[in-house]
Residue frames as qw, qx, qy, qz and C-alpha x, y, z in Angstrom:
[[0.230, -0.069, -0.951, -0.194, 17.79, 18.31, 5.29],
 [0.535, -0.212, -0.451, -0.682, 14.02, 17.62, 5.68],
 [0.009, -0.048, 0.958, -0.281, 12.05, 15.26, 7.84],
 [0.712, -0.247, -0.361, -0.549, 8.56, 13.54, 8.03],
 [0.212, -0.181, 0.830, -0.483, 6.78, 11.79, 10.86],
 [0.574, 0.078, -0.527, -0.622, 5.11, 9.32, 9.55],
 [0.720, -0.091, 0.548, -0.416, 2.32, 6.60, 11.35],
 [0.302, 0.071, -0.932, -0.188, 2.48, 2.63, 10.13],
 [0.845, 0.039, 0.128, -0.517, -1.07, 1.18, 10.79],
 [0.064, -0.344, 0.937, 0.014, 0.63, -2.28, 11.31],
 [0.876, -0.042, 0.233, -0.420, -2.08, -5.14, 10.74],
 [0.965, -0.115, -0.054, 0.229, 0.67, -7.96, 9.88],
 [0.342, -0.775, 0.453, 0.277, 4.38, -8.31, 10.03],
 [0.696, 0.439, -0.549, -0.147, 6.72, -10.05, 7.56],
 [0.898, -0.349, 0.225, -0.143, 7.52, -13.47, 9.15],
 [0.898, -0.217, 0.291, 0.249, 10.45, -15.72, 9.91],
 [0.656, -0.133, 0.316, 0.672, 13.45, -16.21, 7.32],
 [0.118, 0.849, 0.301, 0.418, 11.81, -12.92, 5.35],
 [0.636, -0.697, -0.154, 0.295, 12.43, -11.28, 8.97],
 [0.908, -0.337, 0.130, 0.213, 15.58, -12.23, 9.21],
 [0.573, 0.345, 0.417, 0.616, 16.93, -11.35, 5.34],
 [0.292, 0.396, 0.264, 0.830, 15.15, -8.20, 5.04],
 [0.178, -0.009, -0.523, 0.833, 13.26, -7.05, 7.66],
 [0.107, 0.637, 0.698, -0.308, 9.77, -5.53, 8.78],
 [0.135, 0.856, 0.464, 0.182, 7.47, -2.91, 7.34],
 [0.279, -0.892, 0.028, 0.355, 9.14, 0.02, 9.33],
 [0.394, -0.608, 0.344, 0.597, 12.11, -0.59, 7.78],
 [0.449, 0.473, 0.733, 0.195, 10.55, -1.07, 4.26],
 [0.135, 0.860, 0.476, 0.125, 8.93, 1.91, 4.37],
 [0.477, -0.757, 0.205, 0.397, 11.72, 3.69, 6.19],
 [0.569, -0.239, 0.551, 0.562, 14.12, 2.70, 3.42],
 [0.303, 0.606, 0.650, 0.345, 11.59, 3.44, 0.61],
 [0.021, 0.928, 0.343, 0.144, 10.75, 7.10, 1.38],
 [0.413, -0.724, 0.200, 0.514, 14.23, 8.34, 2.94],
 [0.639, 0.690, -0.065, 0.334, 16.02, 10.40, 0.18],
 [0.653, 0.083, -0.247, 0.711, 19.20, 11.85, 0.90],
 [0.170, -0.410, -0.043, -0.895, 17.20, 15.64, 0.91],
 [0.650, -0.394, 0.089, -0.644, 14.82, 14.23, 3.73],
 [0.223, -0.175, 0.791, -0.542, 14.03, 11.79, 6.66],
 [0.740, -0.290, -0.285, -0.536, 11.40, 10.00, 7.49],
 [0.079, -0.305, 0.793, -0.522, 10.63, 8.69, 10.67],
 [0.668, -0.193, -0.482, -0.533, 8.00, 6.23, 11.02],
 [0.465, -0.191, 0.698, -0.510, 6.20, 5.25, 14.67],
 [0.433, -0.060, -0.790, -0.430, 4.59, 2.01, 14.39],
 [0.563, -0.115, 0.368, -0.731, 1.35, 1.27, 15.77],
 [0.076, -0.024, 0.994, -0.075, 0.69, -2.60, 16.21],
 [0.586, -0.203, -0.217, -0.754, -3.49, -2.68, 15.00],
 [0.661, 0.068, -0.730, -0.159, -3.42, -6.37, 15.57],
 [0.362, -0.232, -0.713, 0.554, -2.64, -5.91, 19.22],
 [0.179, -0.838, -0.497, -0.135, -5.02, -3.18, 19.55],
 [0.248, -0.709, -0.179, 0.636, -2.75, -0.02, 19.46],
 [0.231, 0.785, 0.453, 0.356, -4.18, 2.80, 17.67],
 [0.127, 0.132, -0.257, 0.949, -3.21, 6.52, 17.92],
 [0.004, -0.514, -0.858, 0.019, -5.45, 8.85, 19.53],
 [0.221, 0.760, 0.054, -0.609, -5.34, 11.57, 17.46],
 [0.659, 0.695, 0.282, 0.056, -5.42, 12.06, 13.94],
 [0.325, 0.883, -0.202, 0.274, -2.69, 14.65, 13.70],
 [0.587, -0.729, 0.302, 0.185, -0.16, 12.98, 16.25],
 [0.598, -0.100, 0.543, 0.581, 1.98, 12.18, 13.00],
 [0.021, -0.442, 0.312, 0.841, 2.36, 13.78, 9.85],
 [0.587, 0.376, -0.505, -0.509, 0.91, 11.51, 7.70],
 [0.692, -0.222, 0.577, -0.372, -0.39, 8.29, 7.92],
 [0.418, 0.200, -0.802, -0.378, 0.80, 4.69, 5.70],
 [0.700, -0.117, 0.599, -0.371, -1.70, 1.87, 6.44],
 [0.047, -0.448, 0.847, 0.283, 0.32, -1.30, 5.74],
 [0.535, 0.178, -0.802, -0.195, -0.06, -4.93, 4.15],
 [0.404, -0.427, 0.709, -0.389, -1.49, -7.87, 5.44],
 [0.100, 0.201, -0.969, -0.104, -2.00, -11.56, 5.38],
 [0.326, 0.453, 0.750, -0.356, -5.59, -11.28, 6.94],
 [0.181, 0.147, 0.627, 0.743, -8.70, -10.41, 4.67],
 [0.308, 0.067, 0.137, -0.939, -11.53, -7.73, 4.69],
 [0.720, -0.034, -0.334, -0.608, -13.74, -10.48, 2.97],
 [0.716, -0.378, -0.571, 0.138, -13.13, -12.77, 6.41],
 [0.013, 0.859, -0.055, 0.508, -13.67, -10.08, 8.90],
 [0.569, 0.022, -0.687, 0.451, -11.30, -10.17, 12.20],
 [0.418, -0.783, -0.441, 0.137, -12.24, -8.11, 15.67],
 [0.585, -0.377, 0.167, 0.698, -9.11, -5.94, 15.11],
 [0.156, 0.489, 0.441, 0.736, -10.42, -4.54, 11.56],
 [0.084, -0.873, -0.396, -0.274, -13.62, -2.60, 12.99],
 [0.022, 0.954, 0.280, -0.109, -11.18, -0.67, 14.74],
 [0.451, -0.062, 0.447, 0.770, -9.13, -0.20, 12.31],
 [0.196, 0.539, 0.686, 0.448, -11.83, 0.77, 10.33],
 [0.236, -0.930, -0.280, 0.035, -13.48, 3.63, 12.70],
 [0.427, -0.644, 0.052, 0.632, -10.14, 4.83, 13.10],
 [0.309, 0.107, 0.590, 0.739, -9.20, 4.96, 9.07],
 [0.024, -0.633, -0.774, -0.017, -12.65, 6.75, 9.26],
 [0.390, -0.788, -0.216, 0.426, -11.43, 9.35, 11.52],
 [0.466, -0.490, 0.195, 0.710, -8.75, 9.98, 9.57],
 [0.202, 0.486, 0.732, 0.432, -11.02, 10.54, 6.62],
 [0.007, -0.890, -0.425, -0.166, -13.67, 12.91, 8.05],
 [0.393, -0.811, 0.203, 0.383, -9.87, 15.01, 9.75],
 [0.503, 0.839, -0.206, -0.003, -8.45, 15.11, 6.10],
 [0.424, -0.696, 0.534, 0.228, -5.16, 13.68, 7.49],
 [0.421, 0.528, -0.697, -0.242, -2.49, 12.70, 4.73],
 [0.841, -0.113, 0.480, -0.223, -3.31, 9.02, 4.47],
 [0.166, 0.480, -0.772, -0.382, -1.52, 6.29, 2.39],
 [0.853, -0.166, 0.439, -0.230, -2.97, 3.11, 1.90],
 [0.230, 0.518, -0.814, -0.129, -0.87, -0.13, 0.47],
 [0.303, 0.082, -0.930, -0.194, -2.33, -3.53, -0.42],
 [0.320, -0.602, -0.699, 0.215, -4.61, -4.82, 2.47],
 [0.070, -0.347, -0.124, 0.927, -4.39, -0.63, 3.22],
 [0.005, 0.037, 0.645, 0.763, -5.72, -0.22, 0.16],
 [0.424, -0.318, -0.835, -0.146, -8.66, -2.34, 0.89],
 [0.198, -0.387, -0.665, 0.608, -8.95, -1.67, 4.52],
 [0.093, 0.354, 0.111, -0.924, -9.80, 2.22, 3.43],
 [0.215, -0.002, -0.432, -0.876, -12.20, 1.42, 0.96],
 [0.375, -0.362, -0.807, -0.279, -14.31, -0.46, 2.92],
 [0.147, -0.437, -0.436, 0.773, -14.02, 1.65, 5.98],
 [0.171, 0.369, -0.061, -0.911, -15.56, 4.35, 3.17],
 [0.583, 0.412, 0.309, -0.629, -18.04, 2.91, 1.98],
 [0.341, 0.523, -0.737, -0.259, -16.29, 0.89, -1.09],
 [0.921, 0.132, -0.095, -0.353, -16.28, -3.22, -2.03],
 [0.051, 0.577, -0.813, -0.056, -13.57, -5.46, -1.66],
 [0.957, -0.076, 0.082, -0.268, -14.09, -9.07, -3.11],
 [0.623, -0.483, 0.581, 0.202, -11.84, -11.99, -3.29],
 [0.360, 0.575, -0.502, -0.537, -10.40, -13.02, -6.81],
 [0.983, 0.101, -0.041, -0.151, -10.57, -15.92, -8.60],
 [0.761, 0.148, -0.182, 0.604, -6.52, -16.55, -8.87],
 [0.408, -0.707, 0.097, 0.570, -3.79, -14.21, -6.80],
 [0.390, 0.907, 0.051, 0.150, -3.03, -11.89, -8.64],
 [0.736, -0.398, 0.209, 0.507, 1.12, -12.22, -8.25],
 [0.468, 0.634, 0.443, 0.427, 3.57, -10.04, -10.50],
 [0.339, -0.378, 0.213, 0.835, 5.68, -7.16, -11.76],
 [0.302, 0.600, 0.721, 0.169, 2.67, -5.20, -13.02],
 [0.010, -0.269, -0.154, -0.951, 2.21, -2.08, -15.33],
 [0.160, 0.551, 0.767, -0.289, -0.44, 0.05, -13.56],
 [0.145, 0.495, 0.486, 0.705, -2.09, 2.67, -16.20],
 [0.116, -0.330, -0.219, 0.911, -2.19, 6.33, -14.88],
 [0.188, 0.551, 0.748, 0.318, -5.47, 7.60, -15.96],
 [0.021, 0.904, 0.193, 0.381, -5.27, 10.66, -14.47],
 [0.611, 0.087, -0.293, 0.730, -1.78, 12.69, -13.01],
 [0.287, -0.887, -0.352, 0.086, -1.96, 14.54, -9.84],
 [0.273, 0.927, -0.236, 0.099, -0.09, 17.53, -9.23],
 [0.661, -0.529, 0.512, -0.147, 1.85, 15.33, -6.80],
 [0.904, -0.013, 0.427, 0.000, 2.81, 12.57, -9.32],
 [0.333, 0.829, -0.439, 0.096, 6.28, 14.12, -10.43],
 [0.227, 0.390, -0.415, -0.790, 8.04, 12.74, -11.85],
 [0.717, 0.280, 0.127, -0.626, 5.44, 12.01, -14.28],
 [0.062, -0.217, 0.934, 0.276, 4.96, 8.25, -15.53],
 [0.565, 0.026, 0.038, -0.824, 2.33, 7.08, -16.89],
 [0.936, -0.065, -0.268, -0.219, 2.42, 3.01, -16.46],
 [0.006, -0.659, 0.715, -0.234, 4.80, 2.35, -13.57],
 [0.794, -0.005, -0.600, -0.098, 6.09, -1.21, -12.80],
 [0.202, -0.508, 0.544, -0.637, 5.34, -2.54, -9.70],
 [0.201, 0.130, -0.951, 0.195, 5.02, -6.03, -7.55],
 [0.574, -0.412, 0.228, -0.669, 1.68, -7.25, -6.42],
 [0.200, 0.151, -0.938, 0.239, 0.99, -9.96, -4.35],
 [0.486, 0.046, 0.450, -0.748, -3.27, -10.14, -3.35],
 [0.003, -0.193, -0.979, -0.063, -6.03, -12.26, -3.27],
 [0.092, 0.711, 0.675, -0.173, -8.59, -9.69, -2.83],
 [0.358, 0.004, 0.193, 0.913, -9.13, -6.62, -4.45],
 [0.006, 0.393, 0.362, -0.845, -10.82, -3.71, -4.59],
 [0.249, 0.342, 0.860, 0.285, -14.58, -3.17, -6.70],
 [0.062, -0.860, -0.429, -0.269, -16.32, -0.37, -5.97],
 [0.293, 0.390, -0.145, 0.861, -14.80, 3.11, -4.97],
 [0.129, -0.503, -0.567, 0.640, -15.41, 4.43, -1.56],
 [0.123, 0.905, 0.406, -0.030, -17.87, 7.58, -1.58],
 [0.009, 0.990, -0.027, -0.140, -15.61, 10.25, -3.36],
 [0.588, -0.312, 0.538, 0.517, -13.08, 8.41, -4.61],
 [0.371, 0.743, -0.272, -0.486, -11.23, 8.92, -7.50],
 [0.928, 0.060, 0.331, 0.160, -10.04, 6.28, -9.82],
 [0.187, 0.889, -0.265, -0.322, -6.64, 7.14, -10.86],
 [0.128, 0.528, -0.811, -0.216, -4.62, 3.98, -11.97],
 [0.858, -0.109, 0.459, -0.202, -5.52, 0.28, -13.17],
 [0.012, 0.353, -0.858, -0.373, -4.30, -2.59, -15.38],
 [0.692, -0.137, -0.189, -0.683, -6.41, -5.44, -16.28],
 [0.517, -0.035, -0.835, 0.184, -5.94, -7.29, -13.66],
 [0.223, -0.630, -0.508, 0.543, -6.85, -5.00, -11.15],
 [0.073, 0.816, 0.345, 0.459, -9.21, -2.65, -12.33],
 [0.226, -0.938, 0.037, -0.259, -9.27, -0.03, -9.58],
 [0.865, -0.170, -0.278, 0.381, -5.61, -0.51, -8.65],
 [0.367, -0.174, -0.423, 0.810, -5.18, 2.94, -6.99],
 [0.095, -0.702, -0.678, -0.194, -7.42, 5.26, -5.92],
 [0.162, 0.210, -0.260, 0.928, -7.43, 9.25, -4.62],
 [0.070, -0.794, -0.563, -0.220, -9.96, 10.78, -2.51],
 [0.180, -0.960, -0.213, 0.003, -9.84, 14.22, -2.01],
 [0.293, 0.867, -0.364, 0.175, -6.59, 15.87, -1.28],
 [0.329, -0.608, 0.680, -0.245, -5.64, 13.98, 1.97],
 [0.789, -0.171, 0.588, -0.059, -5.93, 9.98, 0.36],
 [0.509, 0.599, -0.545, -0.292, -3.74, 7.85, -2.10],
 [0.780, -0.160, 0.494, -0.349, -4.62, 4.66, -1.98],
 [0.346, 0.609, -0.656, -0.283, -2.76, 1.66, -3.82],
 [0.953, -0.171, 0.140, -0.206, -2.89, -2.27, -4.47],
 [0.790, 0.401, -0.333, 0.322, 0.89, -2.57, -5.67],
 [0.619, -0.754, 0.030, 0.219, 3.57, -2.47, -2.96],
 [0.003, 0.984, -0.176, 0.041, 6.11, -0.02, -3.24],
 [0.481, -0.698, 0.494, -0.191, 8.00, -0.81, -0.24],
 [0.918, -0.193, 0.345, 0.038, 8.95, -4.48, -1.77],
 [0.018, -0.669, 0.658, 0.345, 12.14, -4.80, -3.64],
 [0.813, 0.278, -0.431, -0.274, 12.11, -7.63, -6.76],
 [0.084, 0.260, -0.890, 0.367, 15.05, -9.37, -4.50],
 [0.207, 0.051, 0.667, -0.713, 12.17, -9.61, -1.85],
 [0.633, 0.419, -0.086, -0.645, 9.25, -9.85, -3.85],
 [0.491, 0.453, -0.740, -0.078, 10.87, -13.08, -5.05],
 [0.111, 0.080, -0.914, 0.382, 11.67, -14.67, -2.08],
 [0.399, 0.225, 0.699, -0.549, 8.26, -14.26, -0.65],
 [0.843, 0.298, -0.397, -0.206, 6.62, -16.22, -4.18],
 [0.445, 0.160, -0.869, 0.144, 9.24, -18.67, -3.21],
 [0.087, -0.136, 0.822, -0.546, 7.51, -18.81, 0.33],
 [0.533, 0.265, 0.578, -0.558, 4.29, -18.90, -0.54],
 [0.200, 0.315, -0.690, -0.620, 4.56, -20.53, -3.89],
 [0.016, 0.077, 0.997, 0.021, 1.58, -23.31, -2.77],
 [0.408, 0.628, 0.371, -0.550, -1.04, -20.80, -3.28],
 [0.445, 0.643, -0.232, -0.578, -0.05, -19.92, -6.77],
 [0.927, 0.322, 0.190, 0.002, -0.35, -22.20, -9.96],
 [0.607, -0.356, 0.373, 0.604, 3.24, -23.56, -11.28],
 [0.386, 0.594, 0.347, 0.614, 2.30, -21.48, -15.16],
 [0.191, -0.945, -0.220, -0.145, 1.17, -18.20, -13.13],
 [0.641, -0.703, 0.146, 0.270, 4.16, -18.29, -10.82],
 [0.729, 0.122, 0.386, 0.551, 6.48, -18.61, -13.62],
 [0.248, 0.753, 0.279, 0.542, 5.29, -15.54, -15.58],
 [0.387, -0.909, 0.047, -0.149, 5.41, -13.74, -11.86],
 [0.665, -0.545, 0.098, 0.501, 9.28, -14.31, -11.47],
 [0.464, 0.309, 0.436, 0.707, 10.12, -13.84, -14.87],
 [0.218, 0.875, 0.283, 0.326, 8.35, -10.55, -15.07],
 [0.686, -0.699, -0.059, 0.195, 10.36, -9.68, -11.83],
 [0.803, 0.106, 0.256, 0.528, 13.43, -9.83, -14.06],
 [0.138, 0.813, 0.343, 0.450, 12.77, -5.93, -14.80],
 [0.274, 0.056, -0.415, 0.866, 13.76, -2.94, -13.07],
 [0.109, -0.823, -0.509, 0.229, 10.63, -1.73, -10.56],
 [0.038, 0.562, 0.154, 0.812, 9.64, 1.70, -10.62],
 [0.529, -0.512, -0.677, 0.016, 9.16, 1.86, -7.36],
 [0.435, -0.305, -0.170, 0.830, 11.21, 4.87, -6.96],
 [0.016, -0.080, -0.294, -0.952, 8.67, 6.37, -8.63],
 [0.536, -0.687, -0.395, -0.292, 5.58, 5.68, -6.48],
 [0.498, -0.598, -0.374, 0.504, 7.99, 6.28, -3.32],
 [0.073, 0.178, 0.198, 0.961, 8.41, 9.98, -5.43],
 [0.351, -0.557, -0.429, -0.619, 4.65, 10.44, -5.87],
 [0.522, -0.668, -0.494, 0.193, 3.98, 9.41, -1.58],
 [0.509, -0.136, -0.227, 0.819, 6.78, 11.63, -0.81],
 [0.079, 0.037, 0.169, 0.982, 5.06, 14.64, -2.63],
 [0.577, -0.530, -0.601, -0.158, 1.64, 13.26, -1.87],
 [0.530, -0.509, -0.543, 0.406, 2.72, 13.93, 1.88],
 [0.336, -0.142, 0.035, 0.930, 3.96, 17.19, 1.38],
 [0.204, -0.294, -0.438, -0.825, 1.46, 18.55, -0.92],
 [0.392, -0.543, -0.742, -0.043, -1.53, 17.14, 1.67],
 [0.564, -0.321, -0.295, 0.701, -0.01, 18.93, 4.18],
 [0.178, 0.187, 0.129, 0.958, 0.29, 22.51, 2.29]]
């Protein structure tokens, strides 16, 4: 059997009865990427409180997570986030980003992130426009939960645009060998993905929200983006 050490760039947690039910990011991600053939171990680094690694390569591979704050209301906690997500840019290190990840890294690189007119909520095809060697096995419109309010516009310097929908145009993004950069979230189960719409159901309109449970009703493909990171990490790496 296998193993990965994998960094969590924490910048929120999942809160209260969410907690409670299904736990935090770690174990998200933890659950998402463990196969029976491999491990994964994931350290978690707390951004929010100001702990950063302080090396690029003290993990295998970096995921930089969800969050509740927003790049287009900037906090004191982002910029160094940002210089670090930098670092790990100009040191090639296997990087993941995921929702507010997503974001974070394109604006650290030189990318746009604006806020939308409506949340963008939803069990959403994204449209593979172009399959890395890494993105086995090969789908070419996987379904997957989002859940944002801001979203990426303009491709850092050297990105690649490899997946949108129309809702979210640039909804994932590659640069170079060592980033893979996404606005759907893997790591959430429809169960979960549910409940938190039910918690935060006073942001979204009562027609929108509808269509977003109901699409929910599907089976995710999410075992098929936690395929592509897996081989994403691996392949960076080689």
């Amino acid at each position: 059997m296998g193993s990965k050490a994998l960094g969590l760039l924490l910048n929120d947690e999942i809160q209260d009865s969410l907690y409670k039910n299904y736990g935090g990011y770690q174990k998200f991600f933890s659950d998402l990427l463990t196969t029976s053939e491999e491990t994964v171990s994931i350290s978690v680094y707390d951004v929010v409180k100001g702990q950063l690694p302080e090396d690029p390569f003290e993990q295998q591979g970096w995921i930089v997570g969800g969050s509740r704050s927003s790049i287009t209301a900037l906090e004191p906690w982002m910029f160094n986030l940002f210089d670090f997500l930098r670092e790990l840019d100009i040191n090639k290190a296997p990087t993941v980003g995921i929702c507010f990840g997503h974001q974070a890294l394109a604006h650290a690189l030189g990318g746009e992130v604006r806020r939308r007119e409506v949340w963008g909520i939803g069990a959403q095809p994204t449209d593979i426009l172009c399959l890395e060697p890494w993105m086995t096995p090969s789908e070419t419109a996987p379904l997957v939960s989002f859940c944002h309010e801001d979203e990426v516009t303009k491709l850092p310097e050297g990105g690649k645009l490899v997946g949108g929908n129309k809702s979210c145009g640039i909804a994932m993004f590659t640069k170079g060998d060592h980033i893979f950069s996404m606005q759907p979230h893997p790591e959430f189960s429809n169960e979960f993905t549910r409940d938190l719409y039910y918690e935060w159901s006073h942001l979204f309109d009562d027609s929108s929200l509808e269509t977003a449970n109901n699409s929910l009703d599907s089976p995710s493909d999410r075992h098929i983006i936690a395929s592509w990171i897996r081989e994403f990490f691996s392949y960076s790496r080689a």
